[in-house]
N, C-alpha and C positions, 0 to 999 in steps of 0.2 A: 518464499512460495508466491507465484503469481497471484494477485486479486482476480478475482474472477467476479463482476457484479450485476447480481440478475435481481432486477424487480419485477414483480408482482402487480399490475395497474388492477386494481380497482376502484372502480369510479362507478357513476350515478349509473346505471343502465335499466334501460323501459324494456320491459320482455316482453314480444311479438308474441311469443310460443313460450308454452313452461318448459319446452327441451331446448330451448337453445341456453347456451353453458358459456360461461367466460375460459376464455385461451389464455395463460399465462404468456406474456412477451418478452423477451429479450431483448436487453436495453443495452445497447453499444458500452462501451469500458472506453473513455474517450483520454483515460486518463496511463496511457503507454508509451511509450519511448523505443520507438525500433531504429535500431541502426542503418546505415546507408554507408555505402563507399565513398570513402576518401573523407572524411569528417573531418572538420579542422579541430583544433584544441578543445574547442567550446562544446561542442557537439558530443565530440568523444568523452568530455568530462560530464556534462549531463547522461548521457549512455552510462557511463562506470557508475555513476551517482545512483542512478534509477536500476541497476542490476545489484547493487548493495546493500542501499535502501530502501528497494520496493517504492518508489518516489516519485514521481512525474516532475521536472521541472522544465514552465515553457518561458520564453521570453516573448512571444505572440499569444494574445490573449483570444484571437479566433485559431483554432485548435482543428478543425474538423470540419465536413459536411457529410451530408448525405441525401438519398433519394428516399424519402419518404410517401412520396407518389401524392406529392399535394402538387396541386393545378393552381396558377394566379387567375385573375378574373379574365385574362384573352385566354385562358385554359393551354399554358407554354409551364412546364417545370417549374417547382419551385421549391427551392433544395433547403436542408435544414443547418445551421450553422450554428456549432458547439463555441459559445464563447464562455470564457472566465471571468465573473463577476469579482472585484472587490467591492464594489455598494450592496450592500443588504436591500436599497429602496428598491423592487421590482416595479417601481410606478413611474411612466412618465415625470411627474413633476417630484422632484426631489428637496431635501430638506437643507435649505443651501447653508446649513451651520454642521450636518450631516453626511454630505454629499464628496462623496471620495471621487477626487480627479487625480489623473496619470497621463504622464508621456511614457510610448510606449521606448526602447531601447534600440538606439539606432544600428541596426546589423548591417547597412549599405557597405561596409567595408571593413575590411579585417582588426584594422587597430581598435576602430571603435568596438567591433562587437568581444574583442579579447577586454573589453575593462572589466568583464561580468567574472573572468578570472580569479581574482582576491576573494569574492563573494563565494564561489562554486569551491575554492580552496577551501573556507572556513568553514563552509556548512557540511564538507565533508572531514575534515581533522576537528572540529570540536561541535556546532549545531545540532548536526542530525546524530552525531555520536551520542551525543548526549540523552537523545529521548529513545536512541535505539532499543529497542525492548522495555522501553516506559509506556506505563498506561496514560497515551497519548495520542492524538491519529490526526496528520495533516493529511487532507484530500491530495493536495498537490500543491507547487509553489508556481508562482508570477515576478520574474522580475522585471521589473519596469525602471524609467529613468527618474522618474522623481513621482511623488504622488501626494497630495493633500485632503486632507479633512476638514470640508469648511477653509479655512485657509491657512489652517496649522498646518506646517509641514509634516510628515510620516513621515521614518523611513521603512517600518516593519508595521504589516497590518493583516489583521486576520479579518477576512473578506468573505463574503457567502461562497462558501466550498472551499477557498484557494484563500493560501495565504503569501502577503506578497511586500517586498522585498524592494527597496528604492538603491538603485546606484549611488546617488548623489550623497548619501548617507557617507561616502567613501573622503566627500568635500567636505566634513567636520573634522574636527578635530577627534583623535583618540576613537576612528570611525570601527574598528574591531569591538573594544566595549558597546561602542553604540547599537552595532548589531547585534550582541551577545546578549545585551538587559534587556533591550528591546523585542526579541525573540522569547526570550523566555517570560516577560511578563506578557505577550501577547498568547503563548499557546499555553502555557498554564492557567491563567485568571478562565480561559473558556474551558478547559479539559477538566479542570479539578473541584466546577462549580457544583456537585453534589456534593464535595466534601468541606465546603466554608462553613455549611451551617453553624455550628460548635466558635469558628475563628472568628465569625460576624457578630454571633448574641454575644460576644463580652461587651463591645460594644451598646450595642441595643440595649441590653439587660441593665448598664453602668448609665444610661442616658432615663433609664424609667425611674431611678432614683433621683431625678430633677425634677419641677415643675410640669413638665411636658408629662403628655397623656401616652400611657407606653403606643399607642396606635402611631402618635406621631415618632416615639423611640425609637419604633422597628421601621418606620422610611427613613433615619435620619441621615444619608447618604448625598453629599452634595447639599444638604438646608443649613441656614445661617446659622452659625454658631450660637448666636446670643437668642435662637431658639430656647435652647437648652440652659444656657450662662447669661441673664438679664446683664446689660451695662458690662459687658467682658471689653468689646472697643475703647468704649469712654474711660476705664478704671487700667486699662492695659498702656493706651496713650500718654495719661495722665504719669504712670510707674515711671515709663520711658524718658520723660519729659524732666522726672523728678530726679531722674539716676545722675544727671549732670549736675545739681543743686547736691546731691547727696555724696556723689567726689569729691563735689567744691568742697563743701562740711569738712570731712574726712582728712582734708588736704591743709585744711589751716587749723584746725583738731592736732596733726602733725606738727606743724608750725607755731602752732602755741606752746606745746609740750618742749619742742625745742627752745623757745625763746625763756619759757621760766627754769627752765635745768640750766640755760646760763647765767639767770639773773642770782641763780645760786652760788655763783662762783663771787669769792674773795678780791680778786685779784683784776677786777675790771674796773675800766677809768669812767669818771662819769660818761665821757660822749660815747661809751661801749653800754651804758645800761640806762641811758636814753634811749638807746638803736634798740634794744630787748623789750624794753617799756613800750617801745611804739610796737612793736612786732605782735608784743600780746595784744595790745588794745586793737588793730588790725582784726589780729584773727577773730578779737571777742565781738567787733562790728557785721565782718564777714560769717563767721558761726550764727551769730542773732537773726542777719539776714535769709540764711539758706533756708532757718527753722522756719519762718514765717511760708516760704514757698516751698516747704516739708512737711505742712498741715495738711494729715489723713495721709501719709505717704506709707505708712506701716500698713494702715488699714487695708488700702489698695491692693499695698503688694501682697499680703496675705490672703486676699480676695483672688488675684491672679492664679500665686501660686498651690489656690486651694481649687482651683478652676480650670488648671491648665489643661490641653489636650490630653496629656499623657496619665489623667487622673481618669482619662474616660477610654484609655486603651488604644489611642490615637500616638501618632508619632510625633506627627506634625496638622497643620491646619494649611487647606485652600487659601489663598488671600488674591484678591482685586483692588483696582481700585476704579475709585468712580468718583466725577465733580472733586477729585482733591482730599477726598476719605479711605482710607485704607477699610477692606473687609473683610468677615475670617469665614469660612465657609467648612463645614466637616465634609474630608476629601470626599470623592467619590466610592464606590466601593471597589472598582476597579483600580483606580490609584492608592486607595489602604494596602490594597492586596499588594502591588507592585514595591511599597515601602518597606514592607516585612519581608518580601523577595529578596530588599536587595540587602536588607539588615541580615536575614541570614547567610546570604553570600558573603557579607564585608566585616562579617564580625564572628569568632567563634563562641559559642554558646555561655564561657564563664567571663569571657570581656564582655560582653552584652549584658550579662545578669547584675556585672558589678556598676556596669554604665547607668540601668535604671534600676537601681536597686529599692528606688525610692519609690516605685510604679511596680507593683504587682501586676496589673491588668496588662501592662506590655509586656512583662516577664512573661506571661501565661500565654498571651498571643506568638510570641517568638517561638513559644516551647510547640504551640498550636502549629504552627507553621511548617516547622522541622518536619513535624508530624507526618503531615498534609504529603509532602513534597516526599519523605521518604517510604510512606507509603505506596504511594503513585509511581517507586521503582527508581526516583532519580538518587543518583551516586554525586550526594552533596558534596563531600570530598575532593571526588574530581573536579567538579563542575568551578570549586573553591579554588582547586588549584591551576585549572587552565582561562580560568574568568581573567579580564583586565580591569 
């Protein structure tokens, strides 16, 4: 069924007269796809797209005008032009870590504008099939030639109104997945954000059990790790550092065992249990050594693994670096969300349970997850078996 979409303007109004009365307005539907003769491949497939999907998709982000009956200051027309935003900043100066830039997609000529092809293929055999009758609502899609964030490359980005779609995405490797995760952690993380609440506080709730004051628990989103886990960097480095000392150990532990099981033997000539003699005194040199640079390496590692993300309902940790220092940051809430996306896509529910069986709190969020995502109508199963 057609959108039909009418708003209502209400705004500030000074009354002249207590009879004069606000007129409900009709606001153009800017967002419709009518056909035209002789449409090439591209054309006609956005047409079938947008008669199946109920969908708009443009590859020009100026869309429209119209006469609204404004006058410039020589009082000559001055028409109103429907464009599609992917920056959310509506302000002049823009936040250049923020600030979504695009090339638009070159249409001068047929071969170039059929690259949009693969994309307009996918979004309709698995994309939009997918949220078809899910509790989900794209305004309309943009696709463009490439587009960045700050200077991360996009290639899927949900944008004020319009969510939009980068070709060049096509120039990666394995560029079908890339469009498939990247779509679905972009229109879920925003459509399904009344229903995190429950899949966040494990989080939050497991972080008020640390030091931190639960005020900081419930932002703890993107803040340094060792917020929460004092000296987690310095004691995790240290583990790291130690595990190579701690093979060595292990490896001439080995090597000892072996050289006294053959100093047991009858049957060897002296210059064979000389070679054994020195093999043990070796390893008893190298053992002695490793111990010395093995001081507090139990402690450590029991610190870690009592400390790790995954005891806080975390998958995994942010990491930077900076001046030559590795740092762990607790992901974003957006990139939490995107982890447990793809864990339940890449893992069915009893290999996942047996994977961390040792973390309840990820147990619970994965179970949370399913939850989320099969309430909200989506057909996990499919989505599992046409994903790459």
């Amino acid at each position: 069924m057609r959108k039909l979409i009418y708003i209502l303007l209400i705004g500030v109004f000074i009354a002249c007269s207590e009879e004069e009365t606000l007129t409900p307005m009709e606001v153009k539907n800017w967002y419709v796809i009518t056909p035209t003769e002789n449409m090439d491949e591209v054309d006609d497939m956005i047409y079938r797209l947008y008669e199946k999907y109920d969908l708009a998709i443009f590859y020009k982000d100026t869309i429209g005008m119209e006469d609204r009956g404004w006058k410039d200051e020589n009082g000559d027309p001055k028409f109103y032009y429907e464009v599609l935003r992917l920056d959310y900043d509506m302000t002049e100066i823009a936040n250049i870590q923020t600030k979504i830039t695009f090339n638009k997609v070159d249409v001068t000529n047929p071969e170039s504008k059929a690259a949009m092809m693969p994309l307009l293929k996918l979004l309709n055999e698995k994309l939009l099939a997918w949220i078809d009758g899910v509790d989900v609502f794209i305004p309309a899609i943009l696709i463009v030639q490439d587009m960045e964030k700050g200077t991360k490359p996009m290639y899927v980005y949900r944008g004020f109104g319009v969510l939009g779609f980068a070709l060049n995405g096509y120039e990666q490797s394995n560029p079908d997945s890339l469009f498939q995760r990247a779509f679905l952690h972009e229109i879920c993380y925003g459509a399904l954000q009344d229903s995190l609440s429950s899949f966040q506080s494990v989080v939050t709730k497991a972080f008020e059990n640390t030091s931190a004051s639960p005020a900081i628990a419930k932002e703890c989103w993107g803040v340094n790790y060792e917020t929460f886990v004092p000296s987690y960097v310095d004691r995790l480095s240290k583990v790291n550092n130690m595990q190579s000392y701690y093979d060595m150990k292990v490896l001439y532990m080995g090597k000892k065992e072996e050289a006294l099981a053959q100093l047991e033997r009858d049957d060897l000539t002296e210059t064979e249990r000389k070679k054994w003699e020195s093999e043990v005194n070796l390893a008893n040199n190298v053992i002695a050594a490793m111990d010395k640079q093995l001081d507090s390496y139990d402690e450590y590692k029991a610190y870690v693994e009592q400390n790790c993300p995954e005891n806080f309902g975390l998958l995994a940790l942010a990491t930077y670096k900076s001046d030559g220092k590795t740092y762990y940051n607790v992901p974003t809430a957006e990139n939490d969300f995107a982890a447990y996306l793809d864990a339940v896509l890449d893992y069915d529910k009893e290999e996942f349970m047996k994977k961390y069986e040792a973390y309840p709190y990820v147990q619970a969020r994965y179970t949370l997850m399913e939850y989320v995502l099969q309430d909200a109508g989506f057909d996990l199963e499919r989505i599992r078996a046409d994903i790459k």
